[in-house]
N, CA, C and O atoms as a DFTB+ gen file, in Angstrom:
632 C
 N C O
     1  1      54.240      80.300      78.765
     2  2      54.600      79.886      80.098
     3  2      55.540      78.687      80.049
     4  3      55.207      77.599      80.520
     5  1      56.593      78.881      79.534
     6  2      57.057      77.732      78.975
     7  2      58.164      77.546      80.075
     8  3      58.956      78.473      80.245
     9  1      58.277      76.308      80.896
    10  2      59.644      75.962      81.579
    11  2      58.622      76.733      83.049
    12  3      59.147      76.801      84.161
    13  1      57.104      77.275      82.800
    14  2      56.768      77.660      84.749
    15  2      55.691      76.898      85.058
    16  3      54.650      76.556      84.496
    17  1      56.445      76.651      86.547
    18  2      55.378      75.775      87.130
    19  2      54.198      76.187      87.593
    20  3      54.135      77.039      88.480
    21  1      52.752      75.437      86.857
    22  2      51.409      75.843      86.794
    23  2      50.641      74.470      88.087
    24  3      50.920      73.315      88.409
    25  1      49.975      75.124      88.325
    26  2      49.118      74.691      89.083
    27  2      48.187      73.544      88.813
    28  3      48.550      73.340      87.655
    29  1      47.280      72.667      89.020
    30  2      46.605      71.847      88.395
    31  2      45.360      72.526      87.750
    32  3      44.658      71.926      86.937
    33  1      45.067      74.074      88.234
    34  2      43.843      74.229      87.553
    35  2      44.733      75.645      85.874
    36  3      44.129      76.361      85.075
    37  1      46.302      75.410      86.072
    38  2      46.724      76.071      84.747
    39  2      47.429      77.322      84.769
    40  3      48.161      77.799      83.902
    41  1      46.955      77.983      86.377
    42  2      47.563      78.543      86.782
    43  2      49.246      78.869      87.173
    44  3      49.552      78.105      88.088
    45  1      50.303      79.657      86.818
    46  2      51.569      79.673      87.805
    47  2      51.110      79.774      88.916
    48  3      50.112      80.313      89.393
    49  1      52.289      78.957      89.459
    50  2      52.007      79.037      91.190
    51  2      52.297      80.415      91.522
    52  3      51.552      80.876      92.387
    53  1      53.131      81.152      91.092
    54  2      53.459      82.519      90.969
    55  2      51.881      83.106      91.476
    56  3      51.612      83.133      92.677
    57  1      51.162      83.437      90.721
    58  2      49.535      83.924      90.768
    59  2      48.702      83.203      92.042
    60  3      47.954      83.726      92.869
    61  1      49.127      81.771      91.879
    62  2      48.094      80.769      92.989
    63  2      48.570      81.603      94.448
    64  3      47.752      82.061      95.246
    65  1      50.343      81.708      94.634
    66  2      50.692      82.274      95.566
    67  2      50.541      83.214      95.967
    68  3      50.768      83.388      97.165
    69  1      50.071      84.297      95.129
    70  2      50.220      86.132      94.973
    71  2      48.249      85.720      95.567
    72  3      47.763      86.462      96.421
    73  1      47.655      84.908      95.171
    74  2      46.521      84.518      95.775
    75  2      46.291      84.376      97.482
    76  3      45.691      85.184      98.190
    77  1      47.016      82.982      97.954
    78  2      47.162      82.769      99.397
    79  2      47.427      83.708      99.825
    80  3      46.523      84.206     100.495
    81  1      48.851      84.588      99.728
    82  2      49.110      85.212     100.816
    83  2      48.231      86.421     100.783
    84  3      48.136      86.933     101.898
    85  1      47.286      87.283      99.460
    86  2      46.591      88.087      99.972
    87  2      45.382      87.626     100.950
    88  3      44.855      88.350     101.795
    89  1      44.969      85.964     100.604
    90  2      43.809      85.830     101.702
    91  2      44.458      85.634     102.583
    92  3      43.561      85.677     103.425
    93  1      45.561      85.389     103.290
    94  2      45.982      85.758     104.559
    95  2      46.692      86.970     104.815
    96  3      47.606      86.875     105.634
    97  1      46.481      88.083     104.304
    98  2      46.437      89.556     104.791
    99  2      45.676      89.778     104.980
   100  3      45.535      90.654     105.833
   101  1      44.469      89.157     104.326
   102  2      42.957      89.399     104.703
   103  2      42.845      89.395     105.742
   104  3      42.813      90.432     106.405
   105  1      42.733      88.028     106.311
   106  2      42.898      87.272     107.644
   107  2      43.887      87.799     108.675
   108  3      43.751      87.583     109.879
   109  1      44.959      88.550     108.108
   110  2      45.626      89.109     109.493
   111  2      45.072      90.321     109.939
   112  3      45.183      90.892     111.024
   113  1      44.265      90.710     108.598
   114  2      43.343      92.631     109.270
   115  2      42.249      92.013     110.096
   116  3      41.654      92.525     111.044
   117  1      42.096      90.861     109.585
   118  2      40.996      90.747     110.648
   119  2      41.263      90.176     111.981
   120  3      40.418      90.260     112.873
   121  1      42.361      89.620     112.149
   122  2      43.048      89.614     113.647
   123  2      42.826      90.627     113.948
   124  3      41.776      90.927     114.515
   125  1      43.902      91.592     113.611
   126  2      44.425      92.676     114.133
   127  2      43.543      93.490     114.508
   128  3      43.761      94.274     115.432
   129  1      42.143      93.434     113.715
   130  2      41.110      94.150     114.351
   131  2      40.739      93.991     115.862
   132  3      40.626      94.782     116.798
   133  1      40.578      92.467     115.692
   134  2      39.775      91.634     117.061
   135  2      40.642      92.070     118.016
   136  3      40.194      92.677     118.988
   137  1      42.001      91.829     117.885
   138  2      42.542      91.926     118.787
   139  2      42.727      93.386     119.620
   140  3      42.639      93.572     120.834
   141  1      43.037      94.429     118.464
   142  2      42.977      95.928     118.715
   143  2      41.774      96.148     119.431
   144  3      41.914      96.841     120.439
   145  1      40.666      95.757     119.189
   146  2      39.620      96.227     119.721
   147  2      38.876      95.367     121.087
   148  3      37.998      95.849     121.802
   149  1      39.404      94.147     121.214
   150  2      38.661      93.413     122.262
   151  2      39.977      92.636     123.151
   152  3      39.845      92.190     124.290
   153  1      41.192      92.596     122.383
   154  2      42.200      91.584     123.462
   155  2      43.019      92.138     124.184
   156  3      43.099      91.980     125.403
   157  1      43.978      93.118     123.244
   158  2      45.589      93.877     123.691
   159  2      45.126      94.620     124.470
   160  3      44.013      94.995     124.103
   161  1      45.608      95.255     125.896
   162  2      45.260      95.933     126.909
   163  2      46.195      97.424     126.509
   164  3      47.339      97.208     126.109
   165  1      45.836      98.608     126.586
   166  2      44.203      98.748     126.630
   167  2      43.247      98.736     124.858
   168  3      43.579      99.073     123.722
   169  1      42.389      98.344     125.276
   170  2      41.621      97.693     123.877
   171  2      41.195      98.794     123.228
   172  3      41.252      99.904     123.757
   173  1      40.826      98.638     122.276
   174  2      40.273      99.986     121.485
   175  2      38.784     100.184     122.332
   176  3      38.369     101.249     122.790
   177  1      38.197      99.024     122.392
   178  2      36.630      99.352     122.871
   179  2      36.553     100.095     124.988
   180  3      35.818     100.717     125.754
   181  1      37.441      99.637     124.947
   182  2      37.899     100.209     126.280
   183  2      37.830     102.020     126.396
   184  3      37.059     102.798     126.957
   185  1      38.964     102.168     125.620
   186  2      39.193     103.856     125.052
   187  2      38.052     104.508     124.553
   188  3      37.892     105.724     124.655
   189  1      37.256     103.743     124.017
   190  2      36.130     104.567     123.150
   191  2      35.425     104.696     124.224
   192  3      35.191     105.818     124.673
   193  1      34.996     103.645     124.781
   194  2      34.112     103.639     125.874
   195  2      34.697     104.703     126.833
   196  3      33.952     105.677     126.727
   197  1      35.490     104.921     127.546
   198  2      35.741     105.894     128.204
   199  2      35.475     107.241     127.623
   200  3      35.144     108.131     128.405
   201  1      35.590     107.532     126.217
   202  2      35.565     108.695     126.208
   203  2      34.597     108.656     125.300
   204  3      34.769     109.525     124.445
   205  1      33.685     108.030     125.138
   206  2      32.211     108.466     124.819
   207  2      30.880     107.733     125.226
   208  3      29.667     107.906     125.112
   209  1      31.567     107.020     125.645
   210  2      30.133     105.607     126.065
   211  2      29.873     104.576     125.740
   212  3      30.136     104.495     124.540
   213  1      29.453     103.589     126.141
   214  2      29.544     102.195     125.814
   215  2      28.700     102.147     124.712
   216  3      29.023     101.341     123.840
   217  1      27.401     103.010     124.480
   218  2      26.651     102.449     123.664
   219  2      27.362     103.489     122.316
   220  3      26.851     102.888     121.370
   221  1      27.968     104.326     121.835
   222  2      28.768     104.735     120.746
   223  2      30.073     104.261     120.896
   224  3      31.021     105.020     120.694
   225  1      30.201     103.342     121.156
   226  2      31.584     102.645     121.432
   227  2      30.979     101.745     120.787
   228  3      31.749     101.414     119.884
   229  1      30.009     101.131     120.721
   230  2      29.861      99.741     119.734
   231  2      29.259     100.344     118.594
   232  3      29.101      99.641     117.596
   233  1      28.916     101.476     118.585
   234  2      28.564     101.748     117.163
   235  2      29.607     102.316     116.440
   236  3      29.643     102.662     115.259
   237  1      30.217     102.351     117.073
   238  2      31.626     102.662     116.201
   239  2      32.456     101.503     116.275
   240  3      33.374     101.578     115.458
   241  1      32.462     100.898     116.670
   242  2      32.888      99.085     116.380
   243  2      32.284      98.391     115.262
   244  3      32.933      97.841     114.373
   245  1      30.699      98.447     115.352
   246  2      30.094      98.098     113.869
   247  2      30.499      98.759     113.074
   248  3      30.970      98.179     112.095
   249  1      30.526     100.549     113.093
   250  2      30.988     101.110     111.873
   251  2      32.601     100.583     111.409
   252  3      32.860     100.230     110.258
   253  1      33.401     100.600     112.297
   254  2      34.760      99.659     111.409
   255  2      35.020      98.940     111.277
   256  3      36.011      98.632     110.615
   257  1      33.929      97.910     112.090
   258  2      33.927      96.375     111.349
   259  2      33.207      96.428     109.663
   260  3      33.729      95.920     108.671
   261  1      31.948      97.154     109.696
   262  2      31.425      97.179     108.524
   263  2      32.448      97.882     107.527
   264  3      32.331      97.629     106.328
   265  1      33.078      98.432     107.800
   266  2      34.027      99.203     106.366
   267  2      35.390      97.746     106.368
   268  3      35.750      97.132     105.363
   269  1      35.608      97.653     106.980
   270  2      36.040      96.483     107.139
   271  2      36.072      95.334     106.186
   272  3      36.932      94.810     105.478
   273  1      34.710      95.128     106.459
   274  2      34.234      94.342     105.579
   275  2      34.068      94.364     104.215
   276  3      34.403      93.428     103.489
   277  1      33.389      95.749     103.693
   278  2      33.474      96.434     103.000
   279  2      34.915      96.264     101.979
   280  3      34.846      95.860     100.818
   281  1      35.832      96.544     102.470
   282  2      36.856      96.800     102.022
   283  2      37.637      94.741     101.424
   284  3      38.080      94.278     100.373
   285  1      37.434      94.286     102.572
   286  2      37.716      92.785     102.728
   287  2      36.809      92.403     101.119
   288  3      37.363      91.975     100.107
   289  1      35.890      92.587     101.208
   290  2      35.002      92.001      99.957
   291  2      35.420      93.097      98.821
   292  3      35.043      92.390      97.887
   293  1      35.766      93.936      98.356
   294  2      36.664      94.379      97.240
   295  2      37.514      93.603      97.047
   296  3      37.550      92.902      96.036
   297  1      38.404      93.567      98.008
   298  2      39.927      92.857      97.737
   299  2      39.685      91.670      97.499
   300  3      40.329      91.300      96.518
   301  1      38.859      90.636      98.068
   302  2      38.213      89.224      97.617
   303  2      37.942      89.718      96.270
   304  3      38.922      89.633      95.530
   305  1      36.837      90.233      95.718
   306  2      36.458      90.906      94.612
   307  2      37.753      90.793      93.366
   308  3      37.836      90.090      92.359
   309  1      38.540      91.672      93.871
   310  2      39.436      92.089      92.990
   311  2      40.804      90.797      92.772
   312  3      41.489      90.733      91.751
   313  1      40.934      90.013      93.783
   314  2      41.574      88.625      93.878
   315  2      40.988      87.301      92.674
   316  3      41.541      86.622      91.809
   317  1      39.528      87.433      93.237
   318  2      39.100      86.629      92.374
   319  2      39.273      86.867      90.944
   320  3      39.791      85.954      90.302
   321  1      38.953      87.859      90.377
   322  2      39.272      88.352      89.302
   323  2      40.631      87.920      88.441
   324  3      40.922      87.377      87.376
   325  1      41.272      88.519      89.604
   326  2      43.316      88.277      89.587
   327  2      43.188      87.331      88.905
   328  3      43.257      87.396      87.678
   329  1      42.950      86.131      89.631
   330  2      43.269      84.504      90.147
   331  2      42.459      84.269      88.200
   332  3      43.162      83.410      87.668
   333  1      41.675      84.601      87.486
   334  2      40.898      84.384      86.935
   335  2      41.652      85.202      85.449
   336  3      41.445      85.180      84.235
   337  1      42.379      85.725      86.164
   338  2      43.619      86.172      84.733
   339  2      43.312      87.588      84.393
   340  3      44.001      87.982      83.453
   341  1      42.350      88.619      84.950
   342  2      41.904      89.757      84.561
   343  2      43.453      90.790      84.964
   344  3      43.902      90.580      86.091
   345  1      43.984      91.520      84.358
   346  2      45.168      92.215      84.253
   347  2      44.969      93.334      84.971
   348  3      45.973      94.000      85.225
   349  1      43.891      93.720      85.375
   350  2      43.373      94.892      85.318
   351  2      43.353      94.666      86.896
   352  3      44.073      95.261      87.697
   353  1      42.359      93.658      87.209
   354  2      42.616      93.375      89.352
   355  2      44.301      93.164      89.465
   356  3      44.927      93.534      90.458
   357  1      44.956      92.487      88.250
   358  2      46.507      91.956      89.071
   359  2      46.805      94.404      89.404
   360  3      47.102      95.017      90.429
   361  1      46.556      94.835      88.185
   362  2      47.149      96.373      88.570
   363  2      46.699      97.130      89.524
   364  3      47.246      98.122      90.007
   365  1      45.200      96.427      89.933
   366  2      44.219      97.720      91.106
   367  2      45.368      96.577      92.269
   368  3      45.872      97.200      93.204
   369  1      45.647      95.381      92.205
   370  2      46.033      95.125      93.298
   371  2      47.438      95.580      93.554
   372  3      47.467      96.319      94.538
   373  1      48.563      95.398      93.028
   374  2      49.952      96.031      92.865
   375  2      49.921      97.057      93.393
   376  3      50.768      97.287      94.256
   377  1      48.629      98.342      92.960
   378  2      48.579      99.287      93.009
   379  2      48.135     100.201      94.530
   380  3      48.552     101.199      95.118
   381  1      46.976      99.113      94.729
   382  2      46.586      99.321      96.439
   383  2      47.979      98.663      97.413
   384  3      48.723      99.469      97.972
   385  1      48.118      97.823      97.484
   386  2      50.151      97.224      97.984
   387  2      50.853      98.348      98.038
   388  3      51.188      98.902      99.085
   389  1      51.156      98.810      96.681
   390  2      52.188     100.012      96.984
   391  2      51.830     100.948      97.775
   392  3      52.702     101.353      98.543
   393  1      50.387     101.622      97.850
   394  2      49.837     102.493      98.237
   395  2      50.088     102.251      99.945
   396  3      50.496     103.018     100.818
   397  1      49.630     100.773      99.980
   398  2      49.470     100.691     101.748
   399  2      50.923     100.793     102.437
   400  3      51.181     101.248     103.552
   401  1      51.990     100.133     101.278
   402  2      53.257      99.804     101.928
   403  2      53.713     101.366     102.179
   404  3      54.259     101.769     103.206
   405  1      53.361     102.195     100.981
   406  2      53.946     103.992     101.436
   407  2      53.075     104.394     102.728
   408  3      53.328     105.287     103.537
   409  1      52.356     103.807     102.720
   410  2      51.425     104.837     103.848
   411  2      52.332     104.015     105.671
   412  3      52.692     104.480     106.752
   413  1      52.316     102.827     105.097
   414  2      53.090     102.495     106.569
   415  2      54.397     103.369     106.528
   416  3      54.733     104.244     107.326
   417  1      55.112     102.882     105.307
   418  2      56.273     104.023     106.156
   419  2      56.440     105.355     106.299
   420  3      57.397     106.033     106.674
   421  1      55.010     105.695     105.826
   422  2      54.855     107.462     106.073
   423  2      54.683     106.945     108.401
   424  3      55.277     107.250     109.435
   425  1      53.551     106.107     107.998
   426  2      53.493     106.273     109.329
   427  2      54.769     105.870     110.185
   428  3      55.127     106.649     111.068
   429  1      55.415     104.787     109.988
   430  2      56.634     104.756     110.545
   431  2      57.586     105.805     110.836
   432  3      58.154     106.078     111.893
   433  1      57.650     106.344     109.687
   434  2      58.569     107.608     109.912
   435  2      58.168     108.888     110.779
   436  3      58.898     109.684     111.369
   437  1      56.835     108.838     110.675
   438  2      56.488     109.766     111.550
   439  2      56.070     109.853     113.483
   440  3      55.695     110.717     114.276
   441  1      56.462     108.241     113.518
   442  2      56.169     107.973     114.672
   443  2      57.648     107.851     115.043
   444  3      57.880     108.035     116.238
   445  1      58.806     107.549     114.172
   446  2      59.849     107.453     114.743
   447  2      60.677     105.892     115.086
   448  3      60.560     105.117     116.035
   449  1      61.230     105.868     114.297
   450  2      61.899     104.343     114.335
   451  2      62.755     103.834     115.516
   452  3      63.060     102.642     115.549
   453  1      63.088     104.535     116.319
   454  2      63.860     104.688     117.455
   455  2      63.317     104.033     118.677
   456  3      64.118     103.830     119.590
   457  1      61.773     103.583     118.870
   458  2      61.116     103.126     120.037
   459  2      61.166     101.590     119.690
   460  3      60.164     101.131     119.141
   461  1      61.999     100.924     119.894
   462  2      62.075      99.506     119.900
   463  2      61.962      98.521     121.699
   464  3      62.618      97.612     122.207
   465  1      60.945      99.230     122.070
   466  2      60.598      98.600     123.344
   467  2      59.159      97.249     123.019
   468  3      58.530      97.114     121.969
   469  1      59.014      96.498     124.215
   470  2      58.367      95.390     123.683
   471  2      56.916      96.182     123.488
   472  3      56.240      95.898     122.499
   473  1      56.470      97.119     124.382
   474  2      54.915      97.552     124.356
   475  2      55.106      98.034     122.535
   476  3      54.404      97.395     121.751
   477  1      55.889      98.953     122.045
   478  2      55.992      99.571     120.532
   479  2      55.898      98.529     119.933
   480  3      55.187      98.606     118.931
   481  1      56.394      97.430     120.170
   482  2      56.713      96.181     119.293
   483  2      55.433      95.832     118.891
   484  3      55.275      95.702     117.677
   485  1      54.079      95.573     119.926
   486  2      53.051      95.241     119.685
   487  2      52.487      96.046     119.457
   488  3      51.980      95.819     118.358
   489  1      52.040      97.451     120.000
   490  2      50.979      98.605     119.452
   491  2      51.018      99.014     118.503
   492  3      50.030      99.487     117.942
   493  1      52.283      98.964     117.957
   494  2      52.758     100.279     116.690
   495  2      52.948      99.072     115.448
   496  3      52.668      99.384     114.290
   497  1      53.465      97.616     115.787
   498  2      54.035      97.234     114.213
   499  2      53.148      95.967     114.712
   500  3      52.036      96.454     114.510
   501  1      52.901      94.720     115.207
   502  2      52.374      93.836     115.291
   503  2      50.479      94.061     115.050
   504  3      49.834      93.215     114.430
   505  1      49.890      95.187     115.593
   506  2      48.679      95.765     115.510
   507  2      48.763      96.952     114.690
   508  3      48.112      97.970     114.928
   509  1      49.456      96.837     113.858
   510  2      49.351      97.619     112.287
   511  2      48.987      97.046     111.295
   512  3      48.549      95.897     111.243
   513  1      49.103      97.638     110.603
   514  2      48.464      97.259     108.983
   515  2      50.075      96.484     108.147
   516  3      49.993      96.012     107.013
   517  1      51.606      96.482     109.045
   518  2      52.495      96.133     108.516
   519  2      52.497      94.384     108.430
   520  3      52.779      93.788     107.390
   521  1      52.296      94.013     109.129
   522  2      52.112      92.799     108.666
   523  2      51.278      92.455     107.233
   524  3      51.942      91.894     106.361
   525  1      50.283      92.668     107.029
   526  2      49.284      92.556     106.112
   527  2      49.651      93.434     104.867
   528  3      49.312      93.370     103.685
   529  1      50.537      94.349     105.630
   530  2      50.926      94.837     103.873
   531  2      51.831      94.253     103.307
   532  3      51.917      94.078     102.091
   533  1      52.698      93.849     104.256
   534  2      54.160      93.138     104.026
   535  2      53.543      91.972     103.125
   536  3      54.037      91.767     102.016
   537  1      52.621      91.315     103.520
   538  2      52.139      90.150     102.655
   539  2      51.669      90.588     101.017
   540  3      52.050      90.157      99.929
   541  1      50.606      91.708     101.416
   542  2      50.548      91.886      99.991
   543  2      51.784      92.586      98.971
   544  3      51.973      92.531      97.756
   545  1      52.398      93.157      99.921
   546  2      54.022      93.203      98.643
   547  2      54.453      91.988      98.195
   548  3      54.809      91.650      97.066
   549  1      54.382      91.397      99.173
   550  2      54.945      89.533      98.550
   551  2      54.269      89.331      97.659
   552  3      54.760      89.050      96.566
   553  1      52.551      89.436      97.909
   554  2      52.008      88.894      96.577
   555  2      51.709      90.107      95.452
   556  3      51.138      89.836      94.395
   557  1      52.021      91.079      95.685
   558  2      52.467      92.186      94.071
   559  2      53.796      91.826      93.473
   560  3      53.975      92.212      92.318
   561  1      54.622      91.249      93.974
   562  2      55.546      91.038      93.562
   563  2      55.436      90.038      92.705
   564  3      55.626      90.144      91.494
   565  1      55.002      88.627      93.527
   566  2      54.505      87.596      92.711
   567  2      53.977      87.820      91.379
   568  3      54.491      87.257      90.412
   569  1      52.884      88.686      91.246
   570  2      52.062      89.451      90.259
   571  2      52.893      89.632      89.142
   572  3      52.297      89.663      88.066
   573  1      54.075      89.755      89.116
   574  2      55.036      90.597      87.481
   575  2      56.204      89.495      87.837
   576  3      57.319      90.018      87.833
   577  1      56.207      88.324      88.093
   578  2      57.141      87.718      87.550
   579  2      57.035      87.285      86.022
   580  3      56.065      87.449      85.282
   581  1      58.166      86.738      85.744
   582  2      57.581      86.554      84.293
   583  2      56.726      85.217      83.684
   584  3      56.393      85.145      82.501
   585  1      56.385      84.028      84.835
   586  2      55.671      83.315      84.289
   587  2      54.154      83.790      84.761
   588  3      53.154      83.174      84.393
   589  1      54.099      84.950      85.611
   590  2      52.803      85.527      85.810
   591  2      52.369      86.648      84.736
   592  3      51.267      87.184      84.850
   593  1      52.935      86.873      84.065
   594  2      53.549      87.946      83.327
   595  2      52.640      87.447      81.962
   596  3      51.598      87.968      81.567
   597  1      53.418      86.178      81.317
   598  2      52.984      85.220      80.197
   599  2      51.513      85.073      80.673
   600  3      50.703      85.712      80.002
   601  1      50.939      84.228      81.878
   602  2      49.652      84.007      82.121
   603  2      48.826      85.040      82.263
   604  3      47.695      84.659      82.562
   605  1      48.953      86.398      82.154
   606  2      48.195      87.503      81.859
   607  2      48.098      87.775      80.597
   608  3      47.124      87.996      79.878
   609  1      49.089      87.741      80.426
   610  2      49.151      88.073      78.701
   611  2      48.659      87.239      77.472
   612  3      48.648      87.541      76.278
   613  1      48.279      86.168      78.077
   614  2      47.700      84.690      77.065
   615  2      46.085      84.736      78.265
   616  3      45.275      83.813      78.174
   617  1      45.979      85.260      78.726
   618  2      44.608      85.427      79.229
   619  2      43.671      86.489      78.450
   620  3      42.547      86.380      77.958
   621  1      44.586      87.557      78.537
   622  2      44.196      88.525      77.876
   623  2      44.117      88.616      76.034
   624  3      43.699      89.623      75.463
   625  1      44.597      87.380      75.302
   626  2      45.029      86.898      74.395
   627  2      45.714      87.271      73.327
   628  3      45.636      87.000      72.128
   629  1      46.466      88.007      74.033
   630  2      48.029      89.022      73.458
   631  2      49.467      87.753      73.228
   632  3      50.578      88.138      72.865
């Protein structure tokens, strides 16, 4: 790691960074939940409720908060790991990133890039998963620079 700037605990900032911004993708699914489901008009719990009932309308609120969660504590899981030099979370993570970033622009493309009105602005890309993926490309990217590169590779003690 010679000539990259490390962190005080030894880390590249490269990795420390590829760190932050996945806990704030974290943090933006979990906006985007709250908000999808209890703020932006009309709300998700609104819709459900209409078309099945208030009381399976919150059980299907727990059920995708709990996978949610679920999912949130992997990626913590697999971060910590990262952050901790394991090569193997920096690839499950790179690897889930790419995965999410194709799946948005599957969905993009299939919804059609052409609706640039303010309601699309918020339903379709602000209350998507694009924000939060956009972050974790930033931090997969981070992931294979080359002073992140060296700190995997002297972790792993290659």
């Amino acid at each position: 790691m010679i000539g990259a700037a490390v962190d005080r605990t030894g880390r590249p900032r490269e990795v420390a960074g590829a760190f932050r911004l996945s806990l704030l993708a974290i943090a933006v699914n979990w906006v985007v939940w709250v908000l999808g489901a209890f703020v932006v008009r009309p709300t998700g719990f609104d819709e459900m409720r209409q078309e099945v009932g208030r009381q399976d309308a919150l059980v299907q609120l727990a059920l995708s908060a709990g996978a949610l969660l679920v999912i949130s504590g992997v990626w913590l899981f697999c971060l910590l790991r990262m952050r901790a030099g394991r090569n193997w979370a920096r690839i499950v993570l790179a690897g889930l990133a790419a995965l999410s970033v194709l799946f948005v622009l599957n969905s993009l493309s299939m919804n059609g890039f052409d609706r640039l009105t303010g309601t699309w602005l918020i339903h379709d890309v602000l209350l998507s998963d694009l924000p939060s993926d956009l972050l974790l490309a930033a931090a997969a990217a981070l992931l294979f620079l080359p002073s992140s590169n060296a700190y995997f590779a002297a972790a792993r003690g290659v």
